[in-house]
N, CA, C and O atoms as a GROMACS GRO file, in nm:
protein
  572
    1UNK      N    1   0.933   4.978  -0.594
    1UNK     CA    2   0.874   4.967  -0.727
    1UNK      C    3   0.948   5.059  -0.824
    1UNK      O    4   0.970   5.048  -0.944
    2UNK      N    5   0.977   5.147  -0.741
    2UNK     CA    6   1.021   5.273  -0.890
    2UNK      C    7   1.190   5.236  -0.896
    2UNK      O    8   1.250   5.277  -0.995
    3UNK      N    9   1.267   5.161  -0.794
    3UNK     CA   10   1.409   5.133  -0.860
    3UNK      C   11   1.367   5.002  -0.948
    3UNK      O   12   1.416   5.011  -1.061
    4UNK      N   13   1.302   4.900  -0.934
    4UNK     CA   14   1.228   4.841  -1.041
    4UNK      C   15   1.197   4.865  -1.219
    4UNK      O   16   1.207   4.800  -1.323
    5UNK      N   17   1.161   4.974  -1.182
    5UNK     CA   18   1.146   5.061  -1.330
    5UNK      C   19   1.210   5.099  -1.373
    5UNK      O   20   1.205   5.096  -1.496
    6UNK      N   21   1.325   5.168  -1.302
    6UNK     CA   22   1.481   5.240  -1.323
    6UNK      C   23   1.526   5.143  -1.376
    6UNK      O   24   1.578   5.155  -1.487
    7UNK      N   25   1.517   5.018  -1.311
    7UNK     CA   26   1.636   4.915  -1.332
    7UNK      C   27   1.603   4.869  -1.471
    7UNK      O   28   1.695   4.847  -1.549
    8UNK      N   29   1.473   4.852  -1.510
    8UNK     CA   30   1.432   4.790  -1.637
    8UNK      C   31   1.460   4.904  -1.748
    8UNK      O   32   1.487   4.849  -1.855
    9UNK      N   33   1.461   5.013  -1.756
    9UNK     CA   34   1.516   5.100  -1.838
    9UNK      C   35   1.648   5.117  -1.823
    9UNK      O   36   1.674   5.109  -1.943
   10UNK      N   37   1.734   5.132  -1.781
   10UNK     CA   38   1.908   5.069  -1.742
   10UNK      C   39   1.931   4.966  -1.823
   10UNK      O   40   2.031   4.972  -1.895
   11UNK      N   41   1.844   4.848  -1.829
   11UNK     CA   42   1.808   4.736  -1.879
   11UNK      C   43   1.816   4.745  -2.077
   11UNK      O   44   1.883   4.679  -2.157
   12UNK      N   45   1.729   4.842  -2.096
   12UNK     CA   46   1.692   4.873  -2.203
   12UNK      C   47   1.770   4.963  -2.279
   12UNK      O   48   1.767   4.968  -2.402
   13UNK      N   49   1.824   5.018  -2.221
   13UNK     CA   50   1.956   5.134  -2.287
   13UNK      C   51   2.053   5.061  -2.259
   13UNK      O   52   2.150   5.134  -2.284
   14UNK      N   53   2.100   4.941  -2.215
   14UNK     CA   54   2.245   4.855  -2.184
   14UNK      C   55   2.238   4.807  -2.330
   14UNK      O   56   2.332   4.805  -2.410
   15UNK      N   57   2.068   4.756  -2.358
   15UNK     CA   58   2.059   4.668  -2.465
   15UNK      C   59   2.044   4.756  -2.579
   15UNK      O   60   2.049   4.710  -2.694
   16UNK      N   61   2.025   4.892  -2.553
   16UNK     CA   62   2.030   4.990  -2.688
   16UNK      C   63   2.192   5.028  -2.738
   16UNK      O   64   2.255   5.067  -2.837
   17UNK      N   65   2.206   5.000  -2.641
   17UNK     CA   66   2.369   5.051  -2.657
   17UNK      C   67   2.457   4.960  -2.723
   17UNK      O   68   2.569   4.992  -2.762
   18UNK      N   69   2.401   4.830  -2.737
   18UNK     CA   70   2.470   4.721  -2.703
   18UNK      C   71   2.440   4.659  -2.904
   18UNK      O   72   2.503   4.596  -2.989
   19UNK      N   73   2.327   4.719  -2.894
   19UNK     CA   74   2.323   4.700  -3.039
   19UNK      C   75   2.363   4.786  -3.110
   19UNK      O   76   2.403   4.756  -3.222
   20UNK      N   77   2.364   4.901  -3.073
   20UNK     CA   78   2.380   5.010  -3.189
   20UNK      C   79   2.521   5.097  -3.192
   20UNK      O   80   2.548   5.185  -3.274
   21UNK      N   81   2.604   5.050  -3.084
   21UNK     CA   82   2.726   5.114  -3.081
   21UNK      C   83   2.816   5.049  -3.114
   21UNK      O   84   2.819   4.927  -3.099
   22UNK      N   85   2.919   5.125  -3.172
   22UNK     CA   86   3.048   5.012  -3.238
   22UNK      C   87   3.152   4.979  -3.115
   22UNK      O   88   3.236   4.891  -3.132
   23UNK      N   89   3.147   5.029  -3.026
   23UNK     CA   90   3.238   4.973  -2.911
   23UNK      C   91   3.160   4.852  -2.797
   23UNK      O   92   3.214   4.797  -2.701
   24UNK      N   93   3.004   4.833  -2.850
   24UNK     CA   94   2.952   4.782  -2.816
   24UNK      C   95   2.919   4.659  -2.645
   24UNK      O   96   2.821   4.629  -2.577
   25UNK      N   97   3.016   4.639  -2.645
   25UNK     CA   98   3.066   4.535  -2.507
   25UNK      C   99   3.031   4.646  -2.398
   25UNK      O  100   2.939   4.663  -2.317
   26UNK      N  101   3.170   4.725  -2.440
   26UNK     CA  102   3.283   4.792  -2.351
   26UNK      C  103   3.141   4.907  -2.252
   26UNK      O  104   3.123   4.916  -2.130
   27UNK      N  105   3.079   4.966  -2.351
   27UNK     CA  106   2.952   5.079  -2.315
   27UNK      C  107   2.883   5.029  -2.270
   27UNK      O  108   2.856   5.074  -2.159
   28UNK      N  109   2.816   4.927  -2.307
   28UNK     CA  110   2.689   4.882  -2.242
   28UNK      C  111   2.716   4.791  -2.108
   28UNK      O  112   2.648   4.690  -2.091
   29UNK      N  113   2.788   4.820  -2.041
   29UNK     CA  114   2.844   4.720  -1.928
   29UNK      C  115   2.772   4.803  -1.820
   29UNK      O  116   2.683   4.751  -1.754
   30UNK      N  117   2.812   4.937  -1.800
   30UNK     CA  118   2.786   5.010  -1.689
   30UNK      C  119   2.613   5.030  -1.732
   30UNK      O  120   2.546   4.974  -1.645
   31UNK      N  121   2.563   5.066  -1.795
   31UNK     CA  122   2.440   5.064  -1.790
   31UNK      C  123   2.334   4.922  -1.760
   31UNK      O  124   2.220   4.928  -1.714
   32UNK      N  125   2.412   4.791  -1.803
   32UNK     CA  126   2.395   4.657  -1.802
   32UNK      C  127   2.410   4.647  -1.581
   32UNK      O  128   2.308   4.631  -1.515
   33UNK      N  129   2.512   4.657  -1.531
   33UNK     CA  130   2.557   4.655  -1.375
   33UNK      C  131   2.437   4.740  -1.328
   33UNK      O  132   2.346   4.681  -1.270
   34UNK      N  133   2.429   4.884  -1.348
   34UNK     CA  134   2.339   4.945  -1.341
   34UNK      C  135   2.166   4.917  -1.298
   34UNK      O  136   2.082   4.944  -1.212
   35UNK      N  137   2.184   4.844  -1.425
   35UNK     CA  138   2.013   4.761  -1.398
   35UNK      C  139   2.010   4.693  -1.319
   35UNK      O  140   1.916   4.700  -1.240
   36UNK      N  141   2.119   4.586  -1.298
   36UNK     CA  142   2.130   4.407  -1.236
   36UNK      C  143   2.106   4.469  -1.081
   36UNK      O  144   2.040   4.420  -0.990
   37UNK      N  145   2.167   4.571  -1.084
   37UNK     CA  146   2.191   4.627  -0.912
   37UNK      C  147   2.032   4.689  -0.875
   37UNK      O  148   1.966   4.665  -0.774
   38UNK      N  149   1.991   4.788  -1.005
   38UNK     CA  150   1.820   4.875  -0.922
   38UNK      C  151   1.733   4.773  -0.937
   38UNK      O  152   1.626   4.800  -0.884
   39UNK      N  153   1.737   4.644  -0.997
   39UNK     CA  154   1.660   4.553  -0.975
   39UNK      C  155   1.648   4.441  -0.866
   39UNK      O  156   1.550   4.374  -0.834
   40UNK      N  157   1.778   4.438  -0.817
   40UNK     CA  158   1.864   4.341  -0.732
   40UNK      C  159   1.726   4.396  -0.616
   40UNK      O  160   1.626   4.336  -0.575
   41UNK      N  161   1.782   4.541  -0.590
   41UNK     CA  162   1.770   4.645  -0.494
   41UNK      C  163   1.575   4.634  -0.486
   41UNK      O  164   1.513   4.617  -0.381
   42UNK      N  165   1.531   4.644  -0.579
   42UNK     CA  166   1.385   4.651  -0.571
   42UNK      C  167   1.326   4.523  -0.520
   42UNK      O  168   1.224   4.527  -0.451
   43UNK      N  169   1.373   4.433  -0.543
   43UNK     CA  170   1.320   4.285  -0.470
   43UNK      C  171   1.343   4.269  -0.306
   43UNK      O  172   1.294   4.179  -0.238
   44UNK      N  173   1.411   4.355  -0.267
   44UNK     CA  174   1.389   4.346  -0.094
   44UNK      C  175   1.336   4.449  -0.081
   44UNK      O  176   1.315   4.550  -0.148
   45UNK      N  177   1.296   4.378   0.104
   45UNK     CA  178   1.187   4.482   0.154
   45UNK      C  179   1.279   4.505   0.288
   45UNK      O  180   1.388   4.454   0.315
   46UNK      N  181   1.203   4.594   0.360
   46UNK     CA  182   1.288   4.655   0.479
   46UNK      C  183   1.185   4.677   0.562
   46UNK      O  184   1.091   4.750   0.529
   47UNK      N  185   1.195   4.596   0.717
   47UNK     CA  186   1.055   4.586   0.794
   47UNK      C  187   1.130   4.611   0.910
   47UNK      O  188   1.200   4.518   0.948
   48UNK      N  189   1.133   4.760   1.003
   48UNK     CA  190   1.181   4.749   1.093
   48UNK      C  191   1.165   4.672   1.224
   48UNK      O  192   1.057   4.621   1.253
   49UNK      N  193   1.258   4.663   1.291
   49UNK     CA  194   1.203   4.582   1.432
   49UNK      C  195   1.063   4.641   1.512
   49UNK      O  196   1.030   4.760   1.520
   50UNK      N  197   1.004   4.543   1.559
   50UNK     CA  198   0.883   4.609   1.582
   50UNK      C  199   0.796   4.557   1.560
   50UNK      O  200   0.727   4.482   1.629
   51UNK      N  201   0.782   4.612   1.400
   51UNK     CA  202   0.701   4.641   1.321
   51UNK      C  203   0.644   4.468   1.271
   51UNK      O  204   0.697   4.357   1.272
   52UNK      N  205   0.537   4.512   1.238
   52UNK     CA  206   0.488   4.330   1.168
   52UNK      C  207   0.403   4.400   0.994
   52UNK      O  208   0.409   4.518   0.957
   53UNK      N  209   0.354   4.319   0.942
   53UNK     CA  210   0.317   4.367   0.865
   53UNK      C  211   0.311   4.209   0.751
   53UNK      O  212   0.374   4.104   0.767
   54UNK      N  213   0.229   4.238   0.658
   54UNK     CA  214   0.140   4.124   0.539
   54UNK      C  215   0.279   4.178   0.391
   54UNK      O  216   0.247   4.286   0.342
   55UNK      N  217   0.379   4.131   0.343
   55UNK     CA  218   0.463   4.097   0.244
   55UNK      C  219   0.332   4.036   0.105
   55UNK      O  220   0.271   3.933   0.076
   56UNK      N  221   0.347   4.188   0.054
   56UNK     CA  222   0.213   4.134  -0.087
   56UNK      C  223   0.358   4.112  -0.222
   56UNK      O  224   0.464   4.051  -0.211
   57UNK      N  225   0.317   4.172  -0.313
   57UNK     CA  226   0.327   4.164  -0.436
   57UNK      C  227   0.475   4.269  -0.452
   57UNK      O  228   0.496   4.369  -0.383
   58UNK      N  229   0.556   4.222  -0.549
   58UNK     CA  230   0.690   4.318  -0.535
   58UNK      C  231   0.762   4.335  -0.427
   58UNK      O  232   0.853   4.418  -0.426
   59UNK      N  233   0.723   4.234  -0.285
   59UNK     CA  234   0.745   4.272  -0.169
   59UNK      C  235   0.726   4.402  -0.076
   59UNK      O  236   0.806   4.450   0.004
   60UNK      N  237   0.598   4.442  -0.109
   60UNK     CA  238   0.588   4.555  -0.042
   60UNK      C  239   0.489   4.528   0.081
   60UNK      O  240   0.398   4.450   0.053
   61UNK      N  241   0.489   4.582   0.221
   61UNK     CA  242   0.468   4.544   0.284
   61UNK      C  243   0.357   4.627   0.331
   61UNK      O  244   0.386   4.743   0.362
   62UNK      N  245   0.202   4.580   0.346
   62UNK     CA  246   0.077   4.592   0.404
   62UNK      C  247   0.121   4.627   0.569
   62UNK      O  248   0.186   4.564   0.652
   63UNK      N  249   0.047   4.774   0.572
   63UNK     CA  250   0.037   4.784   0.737
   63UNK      C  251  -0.048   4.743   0.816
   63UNK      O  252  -0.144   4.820   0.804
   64UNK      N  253  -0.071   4.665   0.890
   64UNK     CA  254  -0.135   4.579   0.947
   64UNK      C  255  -0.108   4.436   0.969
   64UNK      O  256   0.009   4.402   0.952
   65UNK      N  257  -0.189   4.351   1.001
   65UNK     CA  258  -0.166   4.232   1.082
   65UNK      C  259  -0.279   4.146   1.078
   65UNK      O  260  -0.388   4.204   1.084
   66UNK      N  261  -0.282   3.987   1.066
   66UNK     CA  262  -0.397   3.914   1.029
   66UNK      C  263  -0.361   3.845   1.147
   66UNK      O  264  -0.254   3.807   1.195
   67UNK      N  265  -0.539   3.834   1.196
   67UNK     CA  266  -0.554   3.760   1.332
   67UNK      C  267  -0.478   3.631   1.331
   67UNK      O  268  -0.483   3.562   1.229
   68UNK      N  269  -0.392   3.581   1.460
   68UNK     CA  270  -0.331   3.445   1.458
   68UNK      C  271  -0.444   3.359   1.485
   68UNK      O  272  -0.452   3.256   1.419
   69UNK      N  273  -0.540   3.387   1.577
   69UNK     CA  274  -0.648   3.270   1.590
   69UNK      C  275  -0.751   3.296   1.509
   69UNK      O  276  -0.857   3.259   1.560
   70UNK      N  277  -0.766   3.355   1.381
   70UNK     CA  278  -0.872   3.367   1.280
   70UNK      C  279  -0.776   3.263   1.177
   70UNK      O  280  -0.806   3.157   1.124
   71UNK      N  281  -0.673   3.326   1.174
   71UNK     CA  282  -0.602   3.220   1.087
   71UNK      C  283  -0.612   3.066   1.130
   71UNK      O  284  -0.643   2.968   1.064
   72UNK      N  285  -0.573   3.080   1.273
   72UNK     CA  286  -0.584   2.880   1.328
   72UNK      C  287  -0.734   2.848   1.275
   72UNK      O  288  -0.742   2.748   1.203
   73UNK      N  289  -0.863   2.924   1.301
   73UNK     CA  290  -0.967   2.870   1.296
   73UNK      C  291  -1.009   2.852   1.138
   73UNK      O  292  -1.083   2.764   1.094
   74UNK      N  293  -0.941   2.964   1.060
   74UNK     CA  294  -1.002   2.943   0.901
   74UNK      C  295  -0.886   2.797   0.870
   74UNK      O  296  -0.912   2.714   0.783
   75UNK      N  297  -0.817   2.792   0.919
   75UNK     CA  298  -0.701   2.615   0.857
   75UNK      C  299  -0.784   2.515   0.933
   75UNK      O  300  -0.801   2.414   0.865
   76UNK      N  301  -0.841   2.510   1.052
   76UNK     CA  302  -0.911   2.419   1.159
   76UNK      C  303  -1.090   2.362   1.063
   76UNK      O  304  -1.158   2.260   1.053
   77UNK      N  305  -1.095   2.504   1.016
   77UNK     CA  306  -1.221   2.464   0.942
   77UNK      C  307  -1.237   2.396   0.820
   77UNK      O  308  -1.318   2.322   0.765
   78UNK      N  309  -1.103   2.462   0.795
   78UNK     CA  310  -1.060   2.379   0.630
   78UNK      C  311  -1.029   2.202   0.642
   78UNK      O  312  -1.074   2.110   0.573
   79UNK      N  313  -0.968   2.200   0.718
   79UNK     CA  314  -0.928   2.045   0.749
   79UNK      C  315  -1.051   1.975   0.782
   79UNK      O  316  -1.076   1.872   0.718
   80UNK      N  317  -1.156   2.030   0.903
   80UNK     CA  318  -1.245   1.944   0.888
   80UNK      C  319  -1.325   1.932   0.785
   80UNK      O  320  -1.400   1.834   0.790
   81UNK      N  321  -1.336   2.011   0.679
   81UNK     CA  322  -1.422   2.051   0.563
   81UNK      C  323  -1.344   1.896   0.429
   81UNK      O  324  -1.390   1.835   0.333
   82UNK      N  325  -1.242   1.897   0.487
   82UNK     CA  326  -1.143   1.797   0.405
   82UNK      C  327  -1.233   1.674   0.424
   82UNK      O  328  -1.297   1.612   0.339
   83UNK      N  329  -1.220   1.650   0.586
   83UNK     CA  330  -1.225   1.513   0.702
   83UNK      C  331  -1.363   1.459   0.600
   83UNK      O  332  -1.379   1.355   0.536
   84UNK      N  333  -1.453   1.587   0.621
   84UNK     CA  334  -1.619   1.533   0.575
   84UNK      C  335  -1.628   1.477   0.452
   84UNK      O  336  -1.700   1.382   0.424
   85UNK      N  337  -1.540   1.549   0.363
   85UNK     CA  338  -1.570   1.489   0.234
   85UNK      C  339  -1.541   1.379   0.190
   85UNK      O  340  -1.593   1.311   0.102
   86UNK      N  341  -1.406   1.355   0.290
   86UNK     CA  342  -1.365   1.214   0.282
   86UNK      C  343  -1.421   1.127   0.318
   86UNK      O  344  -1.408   1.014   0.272
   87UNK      N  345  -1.521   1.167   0.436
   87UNK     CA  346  -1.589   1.039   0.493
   87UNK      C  347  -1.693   1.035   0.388
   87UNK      O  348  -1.722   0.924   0.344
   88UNK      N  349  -1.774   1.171   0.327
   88UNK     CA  350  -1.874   1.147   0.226
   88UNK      C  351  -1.855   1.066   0.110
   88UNK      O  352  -1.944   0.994   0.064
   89UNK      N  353  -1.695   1.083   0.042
   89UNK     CA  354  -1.707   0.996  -0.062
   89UNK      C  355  -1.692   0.837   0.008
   89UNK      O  356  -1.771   0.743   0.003
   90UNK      N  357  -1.626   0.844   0.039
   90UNK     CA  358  -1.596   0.670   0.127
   90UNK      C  359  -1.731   0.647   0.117
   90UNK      O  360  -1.761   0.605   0.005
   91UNK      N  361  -1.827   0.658   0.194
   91UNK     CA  362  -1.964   0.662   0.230
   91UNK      C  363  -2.042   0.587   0.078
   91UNK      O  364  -2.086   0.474   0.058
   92UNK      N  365  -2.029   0.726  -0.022
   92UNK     CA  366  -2.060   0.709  -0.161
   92UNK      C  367  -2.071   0.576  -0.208
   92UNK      O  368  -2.166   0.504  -0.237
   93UNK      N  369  -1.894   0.557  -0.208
   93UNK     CA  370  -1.867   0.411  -0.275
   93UNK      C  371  -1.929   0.289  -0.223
   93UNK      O  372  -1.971   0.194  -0.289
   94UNK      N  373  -1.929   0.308  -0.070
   94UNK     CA  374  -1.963   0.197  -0.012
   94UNK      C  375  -2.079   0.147  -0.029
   94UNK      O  376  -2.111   0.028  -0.017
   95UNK      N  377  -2.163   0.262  -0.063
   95UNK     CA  378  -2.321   0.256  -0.090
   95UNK      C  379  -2.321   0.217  -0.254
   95UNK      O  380  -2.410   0.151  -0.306
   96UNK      N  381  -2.268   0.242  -0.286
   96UNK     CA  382  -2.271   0.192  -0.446
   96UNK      C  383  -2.199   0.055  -0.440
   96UNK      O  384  -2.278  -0.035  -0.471
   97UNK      N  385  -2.089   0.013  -0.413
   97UNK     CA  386  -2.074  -0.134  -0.404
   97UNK      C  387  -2.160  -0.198  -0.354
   97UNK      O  388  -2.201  -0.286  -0.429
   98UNK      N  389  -2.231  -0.191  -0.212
   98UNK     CA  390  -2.352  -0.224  -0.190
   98UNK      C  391  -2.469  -0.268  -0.284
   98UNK      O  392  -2.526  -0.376  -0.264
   99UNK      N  393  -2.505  -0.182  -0.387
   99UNK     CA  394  -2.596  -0.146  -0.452
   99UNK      C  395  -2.550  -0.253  -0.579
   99UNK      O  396  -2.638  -0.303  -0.649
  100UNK      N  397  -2.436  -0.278  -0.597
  100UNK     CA  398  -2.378  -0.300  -0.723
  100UNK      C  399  -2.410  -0.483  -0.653
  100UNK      O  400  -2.502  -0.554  -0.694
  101UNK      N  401  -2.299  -0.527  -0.534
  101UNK     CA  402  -2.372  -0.658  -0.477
  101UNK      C  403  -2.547  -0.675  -0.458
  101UNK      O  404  -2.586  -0.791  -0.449
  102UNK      N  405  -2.614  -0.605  -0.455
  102UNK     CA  406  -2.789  -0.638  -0.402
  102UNK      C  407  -2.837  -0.645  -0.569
  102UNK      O  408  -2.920  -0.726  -0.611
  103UNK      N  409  -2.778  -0.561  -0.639
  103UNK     CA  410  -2.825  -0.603  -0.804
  103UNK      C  411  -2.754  -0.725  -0.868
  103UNK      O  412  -2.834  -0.752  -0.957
  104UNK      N  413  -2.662  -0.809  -0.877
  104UNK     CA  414  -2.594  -0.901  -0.882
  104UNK      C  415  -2.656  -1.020  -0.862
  104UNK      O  416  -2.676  -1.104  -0.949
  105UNK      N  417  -2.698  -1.032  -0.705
  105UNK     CA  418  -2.804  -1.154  -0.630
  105UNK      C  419  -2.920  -1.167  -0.615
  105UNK      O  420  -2.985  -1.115  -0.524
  106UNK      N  421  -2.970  -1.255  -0.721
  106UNK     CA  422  -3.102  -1.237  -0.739
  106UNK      C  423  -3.171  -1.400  -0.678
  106UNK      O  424  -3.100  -1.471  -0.607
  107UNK      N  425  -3.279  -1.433  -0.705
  107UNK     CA  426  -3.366  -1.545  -0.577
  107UNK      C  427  -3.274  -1.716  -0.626
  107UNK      O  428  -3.237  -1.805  -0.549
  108UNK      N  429  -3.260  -1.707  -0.792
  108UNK     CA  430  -3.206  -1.827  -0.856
  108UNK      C  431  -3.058  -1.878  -0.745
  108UNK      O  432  -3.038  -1.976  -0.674
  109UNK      N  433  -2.965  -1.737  -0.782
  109UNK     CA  434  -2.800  -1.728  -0.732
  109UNK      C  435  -2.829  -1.791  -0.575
  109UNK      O  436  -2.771  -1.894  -0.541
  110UNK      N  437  -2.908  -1.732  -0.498
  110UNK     CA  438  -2.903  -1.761  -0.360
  110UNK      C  439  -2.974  -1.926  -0.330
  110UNK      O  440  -2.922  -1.993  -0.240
  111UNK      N  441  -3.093  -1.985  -0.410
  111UNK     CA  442  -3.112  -2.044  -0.392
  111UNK      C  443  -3.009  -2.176  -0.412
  111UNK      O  444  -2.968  -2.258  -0.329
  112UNK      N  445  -2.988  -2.166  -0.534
  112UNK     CA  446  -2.839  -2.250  -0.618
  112UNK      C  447  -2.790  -2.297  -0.455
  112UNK      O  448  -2.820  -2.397  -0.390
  113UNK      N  449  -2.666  -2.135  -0.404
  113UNK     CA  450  -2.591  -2.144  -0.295
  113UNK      C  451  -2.707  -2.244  -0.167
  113UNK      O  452  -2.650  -2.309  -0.078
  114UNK      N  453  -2.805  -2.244  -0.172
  114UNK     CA  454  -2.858  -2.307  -0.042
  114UNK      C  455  -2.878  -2.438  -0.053
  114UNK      O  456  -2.893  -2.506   0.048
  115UNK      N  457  -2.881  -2.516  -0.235
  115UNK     CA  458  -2.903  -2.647  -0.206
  115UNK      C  459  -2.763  -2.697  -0.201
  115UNK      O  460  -2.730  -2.786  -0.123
  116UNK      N  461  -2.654  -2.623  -0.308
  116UNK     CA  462  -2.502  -2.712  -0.307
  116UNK      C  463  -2.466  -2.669  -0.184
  116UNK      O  464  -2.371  -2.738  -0.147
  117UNK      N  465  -2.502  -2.567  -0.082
  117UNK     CA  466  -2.453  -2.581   0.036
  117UNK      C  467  -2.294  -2.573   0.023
  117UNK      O  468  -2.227  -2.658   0.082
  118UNK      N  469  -2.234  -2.478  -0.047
  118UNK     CA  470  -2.108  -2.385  -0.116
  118UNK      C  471  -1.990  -2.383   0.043
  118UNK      O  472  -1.870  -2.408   0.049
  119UNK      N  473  -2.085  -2.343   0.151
  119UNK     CA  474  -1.975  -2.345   0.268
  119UNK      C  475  -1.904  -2.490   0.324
  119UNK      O  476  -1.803  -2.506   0.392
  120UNK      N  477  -1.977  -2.567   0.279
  120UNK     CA  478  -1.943  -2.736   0.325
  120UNK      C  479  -1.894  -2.752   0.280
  120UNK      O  480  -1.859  -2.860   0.326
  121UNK      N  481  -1.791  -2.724   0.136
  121UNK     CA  482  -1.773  -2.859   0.032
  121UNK      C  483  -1.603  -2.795   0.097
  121UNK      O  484  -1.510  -2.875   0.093
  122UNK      N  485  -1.586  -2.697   0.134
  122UNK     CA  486  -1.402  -2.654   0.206
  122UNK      C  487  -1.369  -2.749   0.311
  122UNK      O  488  -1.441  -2.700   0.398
  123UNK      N  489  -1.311  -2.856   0.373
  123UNK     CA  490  -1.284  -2.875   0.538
  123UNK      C  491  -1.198  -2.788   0.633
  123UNK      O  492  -1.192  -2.803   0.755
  124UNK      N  493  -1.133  -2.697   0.560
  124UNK     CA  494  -1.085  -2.617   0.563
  124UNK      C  495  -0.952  -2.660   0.613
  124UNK      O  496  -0.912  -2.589   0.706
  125UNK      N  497  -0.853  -2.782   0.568
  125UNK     CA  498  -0.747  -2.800   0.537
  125UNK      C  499  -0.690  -2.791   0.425
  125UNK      O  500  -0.751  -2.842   0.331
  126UNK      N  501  -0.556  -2.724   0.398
  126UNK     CA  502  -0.485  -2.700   0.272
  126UNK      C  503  -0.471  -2.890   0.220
  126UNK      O  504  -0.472  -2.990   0.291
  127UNK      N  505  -0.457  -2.873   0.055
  127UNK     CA  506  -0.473  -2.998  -0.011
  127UNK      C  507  -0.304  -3.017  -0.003
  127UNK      O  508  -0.214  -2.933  -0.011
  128UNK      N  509  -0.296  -3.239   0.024
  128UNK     CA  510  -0.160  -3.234   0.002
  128UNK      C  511  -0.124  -3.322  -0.125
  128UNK      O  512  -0.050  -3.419  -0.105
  129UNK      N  513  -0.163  -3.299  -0.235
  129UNK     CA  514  -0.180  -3.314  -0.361
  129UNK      C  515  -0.217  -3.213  -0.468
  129UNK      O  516  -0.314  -3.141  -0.446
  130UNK      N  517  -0.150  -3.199  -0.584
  130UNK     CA  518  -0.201  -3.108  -0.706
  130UNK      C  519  -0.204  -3.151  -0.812
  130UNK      O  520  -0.116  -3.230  -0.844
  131UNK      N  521  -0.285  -3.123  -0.888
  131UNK     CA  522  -0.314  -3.169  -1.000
  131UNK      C  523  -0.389  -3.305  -1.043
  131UNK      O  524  -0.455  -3.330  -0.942
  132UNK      N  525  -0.415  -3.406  -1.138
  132UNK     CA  526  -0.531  -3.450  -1.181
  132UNK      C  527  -0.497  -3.568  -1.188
  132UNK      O  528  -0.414  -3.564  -1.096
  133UNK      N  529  -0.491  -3.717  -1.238
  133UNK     CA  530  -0.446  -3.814  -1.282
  133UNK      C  531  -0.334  -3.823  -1.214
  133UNK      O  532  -0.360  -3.885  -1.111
  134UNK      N  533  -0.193  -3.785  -1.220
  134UNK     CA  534  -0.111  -3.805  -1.185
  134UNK      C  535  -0.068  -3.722  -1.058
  134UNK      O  536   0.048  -3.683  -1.043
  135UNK      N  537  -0.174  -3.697  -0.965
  135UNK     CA  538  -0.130  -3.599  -0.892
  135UNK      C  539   0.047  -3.636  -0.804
  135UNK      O  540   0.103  -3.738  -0.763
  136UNK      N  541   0.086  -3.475  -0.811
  136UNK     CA  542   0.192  -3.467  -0.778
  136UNK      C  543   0.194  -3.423  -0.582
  136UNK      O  544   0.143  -3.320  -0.538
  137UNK      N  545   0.252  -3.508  -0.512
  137UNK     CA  546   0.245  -3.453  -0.340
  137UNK      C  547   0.295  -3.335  -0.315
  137UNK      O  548   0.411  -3.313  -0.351
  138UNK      N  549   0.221  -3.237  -0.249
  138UNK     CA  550   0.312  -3.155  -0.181
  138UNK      C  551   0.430  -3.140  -0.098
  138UNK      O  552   0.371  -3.114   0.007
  139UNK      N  553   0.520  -3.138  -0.076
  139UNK     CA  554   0.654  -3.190  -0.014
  139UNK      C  555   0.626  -3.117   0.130
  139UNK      O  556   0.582  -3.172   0.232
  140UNK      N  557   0.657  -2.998   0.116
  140UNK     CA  558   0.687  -2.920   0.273
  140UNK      C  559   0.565  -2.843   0.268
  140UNK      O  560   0.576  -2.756   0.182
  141UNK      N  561   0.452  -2.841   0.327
  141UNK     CA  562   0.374  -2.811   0.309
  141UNK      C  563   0.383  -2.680   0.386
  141UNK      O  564   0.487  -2.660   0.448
  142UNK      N  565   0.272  -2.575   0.391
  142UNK     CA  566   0.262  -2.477   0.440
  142UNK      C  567   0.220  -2.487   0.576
  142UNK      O  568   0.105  -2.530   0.584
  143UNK      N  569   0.278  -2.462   0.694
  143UNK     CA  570   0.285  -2.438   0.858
  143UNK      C  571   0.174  -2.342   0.865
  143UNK      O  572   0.140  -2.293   0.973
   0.00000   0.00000   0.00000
């Protein structure tokens, strides 16, 4: 953290220099390298062998260690926490399309369907003719 700070004031006198001096370039270079490097330098961390440790913020490294099977079980819980909701909304919709068909069909609609008897009028062969008056033949029909 503190070559961090160095580096940003290095930073700030490259750029003081840089405005206010008449050789301007030439001066503010080494104070400019200066920074690029204590900042370079502050972004790594150094974790000896061994050692384990939690990489926070600035890269500085927490002593200690987070359970591997607290971790499997808090991701294990999360996923099924996913699974449920998915099945809950699915669930949702299905019950509302439901709801949306049972309001739709009322005693008239169903009765209608029971005298034209709607499933009979298909034989359930494709037609080999289209159109009206002049119907035109289907040539190669569908296999």
């Amino acid at each position: 953290m503190i070559f961090f700070i160095i580096g940003v004031l290095a930073a700030l006198v490259a750029l003081a220099v840089l405005l206010l001096s008449e050789e301007g370039k030439a001066a503010a270079f080494i104070p400019g390298v200066v920074a690029v490097i204590l900042i370079g330098v502050s972004c790594v961390s150094y974790v000896p062998t061994g050692y384990t440790g939690i990489v926070t913020t600035f890269g500085k490294v927490e002593d200690g260690t987070k359970d591997a099977d607290l971790i499997a079980a808090n991701a294990e819980a999360e996923k099924s926490k996913v699974a449920a909701d998915a099945e809950l909304y699915v669930a949702e919709k299905k019950a509302e399309a439901n709801r949306a068909l049972n309001d739709s069909l009322n005693s008239n609609l169903l009765e209608y369907y029971r005298i034209t008897n709607v499933d009979s009028l298909w034989n359930g062969e494709l037609p080999t003719y289209v159109g009206g008056d002049g119907s035109i033949p289907i040539i190669n029909g569908i296999n």
